[in-house]
C-alpha positions in Angstrom: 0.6 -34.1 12.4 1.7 -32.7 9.1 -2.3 -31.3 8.0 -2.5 -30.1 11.4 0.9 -28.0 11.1 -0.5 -27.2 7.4 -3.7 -26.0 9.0 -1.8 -23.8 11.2 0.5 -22.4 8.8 -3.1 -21.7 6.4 -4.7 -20.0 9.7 -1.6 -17.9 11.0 -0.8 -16.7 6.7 -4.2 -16.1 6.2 -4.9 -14.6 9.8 -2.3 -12.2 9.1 -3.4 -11.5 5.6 -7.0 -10.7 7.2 -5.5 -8.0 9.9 -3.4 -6.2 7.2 -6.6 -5.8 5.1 -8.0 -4.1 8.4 -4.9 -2.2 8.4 -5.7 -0.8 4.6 -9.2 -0.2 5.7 -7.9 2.8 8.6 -5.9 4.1 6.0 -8.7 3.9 3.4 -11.0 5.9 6.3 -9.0 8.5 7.5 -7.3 9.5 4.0 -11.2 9.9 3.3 -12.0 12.0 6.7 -8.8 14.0 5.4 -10.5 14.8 1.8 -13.5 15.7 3.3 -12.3 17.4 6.3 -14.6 20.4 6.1 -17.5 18.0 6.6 -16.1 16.0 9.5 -16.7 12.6 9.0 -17.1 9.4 11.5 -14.3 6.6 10.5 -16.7 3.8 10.4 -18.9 6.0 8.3 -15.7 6.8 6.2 -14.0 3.2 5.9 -17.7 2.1 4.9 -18.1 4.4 1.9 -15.0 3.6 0.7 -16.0 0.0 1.0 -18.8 0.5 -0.8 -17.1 2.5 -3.8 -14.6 -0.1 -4.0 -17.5 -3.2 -3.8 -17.6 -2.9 -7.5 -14.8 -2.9 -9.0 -13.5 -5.3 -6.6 -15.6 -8.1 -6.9 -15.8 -7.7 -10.6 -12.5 -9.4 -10.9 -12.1 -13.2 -10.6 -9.0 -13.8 -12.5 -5.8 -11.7 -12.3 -6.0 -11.7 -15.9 -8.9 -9.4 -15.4 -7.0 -6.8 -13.0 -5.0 -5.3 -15.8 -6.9 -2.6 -16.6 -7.4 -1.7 -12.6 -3.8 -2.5 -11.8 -3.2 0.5 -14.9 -5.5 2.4 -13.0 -4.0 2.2 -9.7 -0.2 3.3 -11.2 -1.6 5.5 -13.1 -3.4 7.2 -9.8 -0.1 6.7 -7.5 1.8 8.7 -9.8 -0.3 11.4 -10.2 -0.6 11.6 -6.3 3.0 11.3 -6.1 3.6 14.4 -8.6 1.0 16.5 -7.1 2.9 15.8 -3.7 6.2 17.1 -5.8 4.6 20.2 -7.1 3.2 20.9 -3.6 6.7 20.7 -2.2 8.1 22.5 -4.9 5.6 25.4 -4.8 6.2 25.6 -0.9 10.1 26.4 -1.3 9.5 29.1 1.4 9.9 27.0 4.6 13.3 26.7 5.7 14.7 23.2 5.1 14.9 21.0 8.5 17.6 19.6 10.3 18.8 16.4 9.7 19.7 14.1 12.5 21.0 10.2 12.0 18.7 9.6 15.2 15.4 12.2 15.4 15.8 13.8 19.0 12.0 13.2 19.9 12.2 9.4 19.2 10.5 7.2 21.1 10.4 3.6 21.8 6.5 3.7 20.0 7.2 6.1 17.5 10.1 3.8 16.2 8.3 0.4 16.3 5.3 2.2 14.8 7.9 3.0 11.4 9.4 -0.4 12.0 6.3 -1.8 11.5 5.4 0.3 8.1 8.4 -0.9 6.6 8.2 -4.6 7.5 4.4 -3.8 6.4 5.4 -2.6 3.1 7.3 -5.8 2.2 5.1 -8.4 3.7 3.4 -9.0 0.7 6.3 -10.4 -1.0 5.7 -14.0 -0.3 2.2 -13.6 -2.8 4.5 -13.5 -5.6 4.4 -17.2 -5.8 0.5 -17.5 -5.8 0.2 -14.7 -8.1 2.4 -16.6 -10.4 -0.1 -19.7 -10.4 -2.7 -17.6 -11.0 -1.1 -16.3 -14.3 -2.3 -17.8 -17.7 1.5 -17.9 -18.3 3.5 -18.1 -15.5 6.8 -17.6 -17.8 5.3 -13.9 -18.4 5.9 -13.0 -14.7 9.6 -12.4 -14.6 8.8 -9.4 -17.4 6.3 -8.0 -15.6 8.5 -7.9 -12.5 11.4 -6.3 -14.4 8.8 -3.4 -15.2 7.1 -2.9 -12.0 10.4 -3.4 -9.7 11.9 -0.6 -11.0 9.0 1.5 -11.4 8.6 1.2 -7.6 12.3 1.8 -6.5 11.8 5.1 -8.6 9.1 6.2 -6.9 10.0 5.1 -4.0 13.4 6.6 -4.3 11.7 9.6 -5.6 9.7 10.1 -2.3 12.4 9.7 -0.1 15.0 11.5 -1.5 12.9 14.7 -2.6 9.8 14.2 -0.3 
């Protein structure tokens, strides 16, 4: 009874696992159709290219020792997008700030669970923490790396929301 409640808790982890990947591959597709917007393209044509752009530099790594450099990469490349997003706003100081309401006027039942769901989405990695420590050539290193990303990411974070 045990492996089969094992086997179920495998399927419904890595089932889930599986659909959020699907999730990042709408986003990856229509944050392309929105680059190239002047040459509208399909999304299975634009969640294809970008699956094929990332191919590479995907399946080159094999050990999260060897993701450093594309882990760098991909901070490096958030804050740039998030300080080009700052200087867009700040250039755009025209528009007349909006009103704030403690409950938007327009909200739906969908619109809510749909922002619900983005910010249980953004979380539900957490529980990986634990298999990326075993993956580690020193797990004991992890608890440093943590104390520099967690902060990094409640600052931007922050940053977004407050400003954004």
């Amino acid at each position: 009874c045990s492996k089969t409640m094992g086997r179920v808790v495998e399927i419904v982890v890595y089932g889930y696992t599986f659909l959020g990947q699907a999730s990042y591959l709408l986003v990856l597709g229509t944050s392309l159709q929105q680059c190239f917007f002047s040459d509208p393209l399909c999304l299975d044509v634009a969640i294809a290219i970008g699956c094929v752009v990332l191919l590479v530099p995907v399946c080159s790594v094999r050990k999260l020792s060897e993701s450093v450099l594309l882990c760098l990469f991909n901070t490096v490349l958030i804050a740039l997008v998030v300080l080009l997003a700052f200087i867009a706003i700040a250039r755009d100081s025209s528009r007349p700030a909006p009103d704030a309401h403690l409950v938007p006027p327009d909200l739906s039942f969908e619109s809510m669970m749909g922002a619900a769901t983005n910010v249980v989405y953004s979380f539900a990695g957490q529980w990986m923490y634990f298999e990326l420590m075993e993956s580690m050539d020193t797990p004991s290193d992890f608890p440093q790396a943590f104390l520099i990303a967690g902060p990094f990411m409640v600052v931007t974070y922050l940053t977004v929301a407050l400003l954004g």
